[in-house]
N, C-alpha and C positions, 0 to 999 in steps of 0.2 A: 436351528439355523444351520444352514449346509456350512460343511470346512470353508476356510477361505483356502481362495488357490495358492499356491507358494508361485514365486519365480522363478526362473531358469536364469542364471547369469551368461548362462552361452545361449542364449534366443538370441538372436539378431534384434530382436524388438526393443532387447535391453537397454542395446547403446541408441541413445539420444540421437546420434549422428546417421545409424544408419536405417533404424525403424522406420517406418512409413503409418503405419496402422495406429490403434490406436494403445497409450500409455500400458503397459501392462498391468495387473494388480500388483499389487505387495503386499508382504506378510503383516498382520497387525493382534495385537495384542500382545500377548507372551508366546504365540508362535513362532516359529524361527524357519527362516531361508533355508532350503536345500544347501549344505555342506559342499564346499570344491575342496578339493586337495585336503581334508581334513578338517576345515577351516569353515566358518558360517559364512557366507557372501554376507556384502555388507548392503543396505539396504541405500539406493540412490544420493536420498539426502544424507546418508551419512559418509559420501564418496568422496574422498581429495582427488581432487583433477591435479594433472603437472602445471608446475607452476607457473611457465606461462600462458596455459590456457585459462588456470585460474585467474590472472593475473586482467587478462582482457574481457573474459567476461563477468571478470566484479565490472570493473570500468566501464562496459557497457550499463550496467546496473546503475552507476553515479550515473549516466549520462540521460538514463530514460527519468529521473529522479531530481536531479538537481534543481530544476526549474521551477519545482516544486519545495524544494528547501530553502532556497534564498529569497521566494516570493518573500511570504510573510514578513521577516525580517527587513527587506524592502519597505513596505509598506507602513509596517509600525514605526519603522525609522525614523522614517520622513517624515510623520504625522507627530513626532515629538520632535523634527525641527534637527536632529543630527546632523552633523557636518560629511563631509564626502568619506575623511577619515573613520569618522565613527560607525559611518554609514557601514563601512568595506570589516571594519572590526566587528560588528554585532552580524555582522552577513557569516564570519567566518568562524565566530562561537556557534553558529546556529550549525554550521557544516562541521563543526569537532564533535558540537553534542549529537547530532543525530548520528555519526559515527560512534559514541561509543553505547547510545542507545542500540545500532546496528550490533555490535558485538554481545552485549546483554542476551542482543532477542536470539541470535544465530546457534553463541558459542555456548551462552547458561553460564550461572554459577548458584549448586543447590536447587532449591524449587522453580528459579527466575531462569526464564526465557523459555520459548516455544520448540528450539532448536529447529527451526523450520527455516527456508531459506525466503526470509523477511527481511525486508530494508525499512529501517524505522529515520522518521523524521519529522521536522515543523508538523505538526497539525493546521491546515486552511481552518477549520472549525473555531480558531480561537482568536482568526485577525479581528472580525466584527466585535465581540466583545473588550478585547484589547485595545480597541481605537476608541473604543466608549469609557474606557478607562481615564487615556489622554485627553479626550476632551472635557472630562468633567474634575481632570486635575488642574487648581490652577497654577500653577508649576510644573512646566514641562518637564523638570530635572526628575520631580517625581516620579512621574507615569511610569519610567521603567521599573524602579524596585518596587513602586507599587504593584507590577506585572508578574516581576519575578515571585515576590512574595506571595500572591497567592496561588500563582506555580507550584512552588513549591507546596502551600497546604493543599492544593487539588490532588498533587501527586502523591503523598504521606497517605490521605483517605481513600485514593483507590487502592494503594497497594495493601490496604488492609483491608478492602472491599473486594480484593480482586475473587479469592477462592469461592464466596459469595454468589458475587456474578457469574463465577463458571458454569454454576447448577444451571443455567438458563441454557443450557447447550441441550437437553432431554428437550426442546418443545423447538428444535432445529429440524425437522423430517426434512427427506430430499425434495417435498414442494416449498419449503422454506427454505431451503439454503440453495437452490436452483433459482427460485424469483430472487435472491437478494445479491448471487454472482452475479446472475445478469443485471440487475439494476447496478451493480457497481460499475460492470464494462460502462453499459450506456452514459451513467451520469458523468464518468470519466470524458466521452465523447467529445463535449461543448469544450471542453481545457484542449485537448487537440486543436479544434477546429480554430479555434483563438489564435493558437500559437500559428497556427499555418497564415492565418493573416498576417500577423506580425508582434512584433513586440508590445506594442501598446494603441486601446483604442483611438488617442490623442495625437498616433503620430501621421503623418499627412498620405503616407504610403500605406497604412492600415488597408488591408485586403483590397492592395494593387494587385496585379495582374503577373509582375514579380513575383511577387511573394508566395502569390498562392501555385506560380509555379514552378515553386524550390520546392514546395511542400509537396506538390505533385511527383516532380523530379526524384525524390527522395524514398516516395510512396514506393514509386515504380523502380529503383535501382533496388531496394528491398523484397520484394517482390519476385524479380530478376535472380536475384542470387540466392533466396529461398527456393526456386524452384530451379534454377540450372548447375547450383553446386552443390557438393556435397561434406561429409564430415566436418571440420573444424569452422572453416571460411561459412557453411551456411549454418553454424549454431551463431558466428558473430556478426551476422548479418546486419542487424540494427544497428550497430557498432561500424561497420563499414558502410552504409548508408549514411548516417551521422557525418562521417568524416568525408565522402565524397561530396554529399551533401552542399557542406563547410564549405570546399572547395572550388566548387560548381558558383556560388554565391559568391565568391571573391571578384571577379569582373563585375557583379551586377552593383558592386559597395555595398552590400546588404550586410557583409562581417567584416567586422570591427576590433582591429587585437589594440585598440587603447588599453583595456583591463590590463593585459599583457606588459605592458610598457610602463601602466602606472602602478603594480604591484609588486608590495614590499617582499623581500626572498622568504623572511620569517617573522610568525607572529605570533605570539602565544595569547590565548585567549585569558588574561587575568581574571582570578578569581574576581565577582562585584564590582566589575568594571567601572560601574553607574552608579557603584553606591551600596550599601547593606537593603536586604530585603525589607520590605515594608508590609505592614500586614491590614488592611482595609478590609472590613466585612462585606461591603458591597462587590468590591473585584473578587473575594472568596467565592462568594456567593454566585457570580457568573460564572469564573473557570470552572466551578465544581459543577455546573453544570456541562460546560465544555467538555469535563473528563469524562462526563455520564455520556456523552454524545458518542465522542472517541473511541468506550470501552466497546460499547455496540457495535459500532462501526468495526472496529477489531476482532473483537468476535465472529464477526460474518467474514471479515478478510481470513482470518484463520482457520474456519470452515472451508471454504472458499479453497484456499491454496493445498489445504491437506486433501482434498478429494483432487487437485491438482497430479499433486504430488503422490500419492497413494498413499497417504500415512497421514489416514482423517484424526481429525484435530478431537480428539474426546477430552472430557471435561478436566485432566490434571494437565492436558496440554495447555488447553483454552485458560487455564488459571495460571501455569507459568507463564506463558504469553501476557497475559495481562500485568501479571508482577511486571515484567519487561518493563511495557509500554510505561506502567506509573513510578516506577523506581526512574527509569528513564528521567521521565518529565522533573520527578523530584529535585534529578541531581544536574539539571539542562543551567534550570538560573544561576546555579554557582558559577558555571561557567560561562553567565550569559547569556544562554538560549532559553528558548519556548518550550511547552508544552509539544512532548512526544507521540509520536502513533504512527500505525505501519501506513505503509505506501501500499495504496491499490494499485499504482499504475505498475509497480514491479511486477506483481503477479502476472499479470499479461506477458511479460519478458520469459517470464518462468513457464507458461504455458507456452509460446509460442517454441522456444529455443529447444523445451523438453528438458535443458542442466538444471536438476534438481538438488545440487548438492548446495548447503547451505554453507559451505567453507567457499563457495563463490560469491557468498553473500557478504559472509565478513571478508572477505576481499577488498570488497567492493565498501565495505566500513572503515578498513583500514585507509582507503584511501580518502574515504571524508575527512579521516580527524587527519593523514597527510595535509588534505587543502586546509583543514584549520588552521594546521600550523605553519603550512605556506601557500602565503595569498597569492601567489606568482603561480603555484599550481590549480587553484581552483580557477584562477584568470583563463587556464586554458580552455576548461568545459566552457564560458563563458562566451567563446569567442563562437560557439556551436550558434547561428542565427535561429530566432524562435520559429520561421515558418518552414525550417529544415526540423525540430524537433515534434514540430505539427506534423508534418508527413511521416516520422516515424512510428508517435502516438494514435495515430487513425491505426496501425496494425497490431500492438501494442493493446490497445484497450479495446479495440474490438474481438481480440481474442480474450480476456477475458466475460466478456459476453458470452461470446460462441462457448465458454466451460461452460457455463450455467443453462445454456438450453442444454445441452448436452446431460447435464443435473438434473433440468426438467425429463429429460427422455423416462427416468423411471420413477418418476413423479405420482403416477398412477391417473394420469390427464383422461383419461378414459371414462372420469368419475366426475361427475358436474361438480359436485363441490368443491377437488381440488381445483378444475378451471376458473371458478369463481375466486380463489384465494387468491391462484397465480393472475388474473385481471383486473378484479381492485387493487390487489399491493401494489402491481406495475402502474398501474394509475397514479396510485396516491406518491410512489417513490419517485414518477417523471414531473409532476406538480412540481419543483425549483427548475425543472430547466427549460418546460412549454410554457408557462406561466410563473414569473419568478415574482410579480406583484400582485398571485393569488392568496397571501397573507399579510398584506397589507396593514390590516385594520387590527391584527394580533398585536399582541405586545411585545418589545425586542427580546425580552425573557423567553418568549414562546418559541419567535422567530431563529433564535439557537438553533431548535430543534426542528421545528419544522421547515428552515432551510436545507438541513440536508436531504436529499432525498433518501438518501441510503439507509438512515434512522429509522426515516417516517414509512420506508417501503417495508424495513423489519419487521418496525413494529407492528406495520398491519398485518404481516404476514403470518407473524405469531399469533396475534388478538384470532384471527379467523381461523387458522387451524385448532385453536382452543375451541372456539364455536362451533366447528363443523365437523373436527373431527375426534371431541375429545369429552366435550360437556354434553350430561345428560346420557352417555354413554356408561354401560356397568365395564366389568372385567373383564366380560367373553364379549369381546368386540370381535369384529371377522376378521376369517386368517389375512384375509388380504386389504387390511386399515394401513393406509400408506405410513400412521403413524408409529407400525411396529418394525423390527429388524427385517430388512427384505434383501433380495441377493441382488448384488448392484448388475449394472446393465452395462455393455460395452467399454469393461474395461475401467471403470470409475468403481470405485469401492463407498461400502455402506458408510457415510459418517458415522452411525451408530457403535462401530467396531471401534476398539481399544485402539490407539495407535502405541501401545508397547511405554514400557517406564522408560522414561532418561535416564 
């Protein structure tokens, strides 16, 4: 395998704000950075920004994210019948836990966290089965600790599953972890497009001519100030479209600061708010399915973000990461929340802005578990209307896309059989969102899994690189089997490389 390149901490290319090109590499395994002043440069992710730049673009991080944290929470709420109070209380443990989930994954302690700059939060993977919870209790008062409770055992058996699952990180080649970036951008997509209609398909304005053009509006001022400004203003660019955005929507009545006016200054999320956990084999037996969804999905997300980031995610990453995620989830129901797992749409933030340091990410944690503990502060992101978060998200998660063709670029597409991997997985991964009652006649155990597509595009991805490029094959495979250590291509580094001990 050739040297990996080292970096230069005086390239131009270095600093985020004034590169143009593309990400430079980084040093990975037990390599080490060219020395300045005596001193090892530090490597991106492990860079503290000043602190009020840290400060704004954690905040912009809660902001591409949130929507996606207080969903769930929403939804399960309601379907057990909660009152507005209870409602705004389990919305804000869900926002304290996935903040201290966020610090877990960012800052580590021991073997636990990925140290990468990951925002962890709600898992969407677990509302379907958590609403099948509810309605087969007949006691609404239950359905929570019933929730909690097998939260809780999901997250105890991964986190002792987790080292396990990491070995799965050898059958990742960059045609697998290129279809499954891009299948995350895309499947992201449809949750944009949503938002940019509106808040909800029920409400009368749903994908008015408004709405979709705040989402437009917002597309285009982001846009605007990623290409005519420079340093600081265009890394927070999504941040300041956000709030122009907000702005821009206030004559149309489109935003709404009621949250604002009806939120308590402080609230602390009580241990078992709803009651001591409860322990039912049937809801076991679904989340633990959940977490096996999750861990997957994580696993590609952490792939994923370290070829981002230059600091590919190898397999004691990929297992502290995972500790995270199910230590996370373990210790969520204590304080009321759901089942934990990282945020794909962050990634796209992290690609597009290029601030790779992950102390912007516990920034950006710190201020979750702030809004947990004041509902009057999370009231503010609130007030962000969803068809201005929709126009953010279209850039947002289409850069996450654009990584993974870029993933693909050294795929070895040249070779039929990787094209056939990279075309069925994409296939089978866009099945939930061209066709979401193409499993219909499955059973809702199945439908877990093969609603995500993210899962179902992995998994194929894996199955057929096994097939094609791996069984039936002796030990002298040829030098150029995309399945062996290859020299990355523009700038993106091998997954296959050590990303260095924590």
């Amino acid at each position: 395998m050739a040297d990996t390149p080292r970096f230069n901490p005086k390239d131009p290319a270095h600093d985020p704000a004034e590169g143009e090109g593309p990400i430079p590499r980084q040093q990975t395994g037990e390599q080490q950075a060219e020395p300045e002043n005596g001193k090892p440069a530090v490597h991106p992710v492990d860079e503290k920004l000043p602190p009020l730049k840290m400060a704004t673009t954690g905040l912009q991080h809660v902001a591409a994210m949130y929507a996606g944290v207080v969903a769930p929470p929403l939804i399960v709420g309601a379907a057990v019948g909660l009152s507005a109070t209870e409602l705004t209380f389990l919305t804000g443990a869900c926002l304290f836990t996935a903040g201290l989930a966020t610090f877990l994954q960012t800052l580590g302690i021991w073997n636990i966290g990925a140290r990468l700059p990951f925002v962890n939060g709600v898992t969407f993977a677990g509302v379907a089965p958590m609403l099948a919870v509810v309605d087969s209790t007949d006691d609404k008062k239950d359905a929570l600790p019933i929730i909690f409770g097998a939260v809780i055992v999901a997250g105890v058996l991964g986190f002792i599953a987790a080292p396990f699952f990491s070995k799965l990180v050898r059958f990742f080649p960059p045609v697998v972890t290129g279809t499954v970036i891009t299948l995350i951008g895309v499947s992201l997509m449809p949750v944009a497009f949503g938002w940019a209609q509106g808040p909800s398909p029920d409400a009368p304005d749903f994908g008015s001519a408004t709405n979709l053009g705040l989402a437009g509006i917002t597309l285009l001022v982001v846009l605007l100030l990623r290409r005519f400004t420079r340093g600081f203003v265009k890394q927070i660019a999504v941040l300041l479209g956000l709030v122009i955005g907000t702005v821009i929507a206030i004559p149309f009545g489109a935003t709404d600061f009621g949250p604002v006016a009806e939120a308590d200054i402080i609230g602390f999320p009580t241990p078992f708010h709803f009651g001591p956990p409860q322990f039912a084999l049937a809801a076991i037996i679904s989340l633990c399915v959940v977490m096996v969804v999750s861990m997957t999905e994580s696993t590609a997300d952490m792939l994923a973000l370290g070829e981002i980031v230059d600091k590919p995610a190898d397999e004691k990453t990929i297992a502290a990461g995972l500790r995270a995620d199910t230590l996370g989830s373990a210790i969520s129901p204590i304080f009321n929340g759901f089942m934990c797992s990282a945020f794909a749409q962050n990634i796209g933030l992290v690609a597009m802005t290029r601030i790779r340091s992950r102390f912007v990410v516990a920034a950006g944690g710190g201020f979750l578990v702030l809004m947990g503990l004041c509902p009057i502060a999370a009231s503010l992101i609130a007030v962000v209307p969803r068809p201005v978060l929709g126009g953010a998200g279209v850039v947002l998660f289409g850069s996450v896309a654009a990584s993974g063709i870029q993933t693909l670029v050294k795929a070895g597409l040249e070779k039929d059989n990787n094209v056939l991997i990279v075309a069925v997985s994409l296939a089978v991964g866009i099945i939930p969102i061209t066709a979401p009652e193409f499993y219909h006649a499955f059973p809702e155990t199945a439908k877990i899994i093969l609603d995500s597509g993210i899962s179902t595009g992995c998994v194929a991805a894996v199955l057929l690189n096994l097939v094609f490029n791996h069984l039936g094959k002796g030990q002298g495979r040829d030098s150029d089997d995309v399945t062996a250590p290859m020299e990355p291509a523009a700038g993106l580094p091998s997954h296959r490389q050590g990303a260095g001990a924590h």
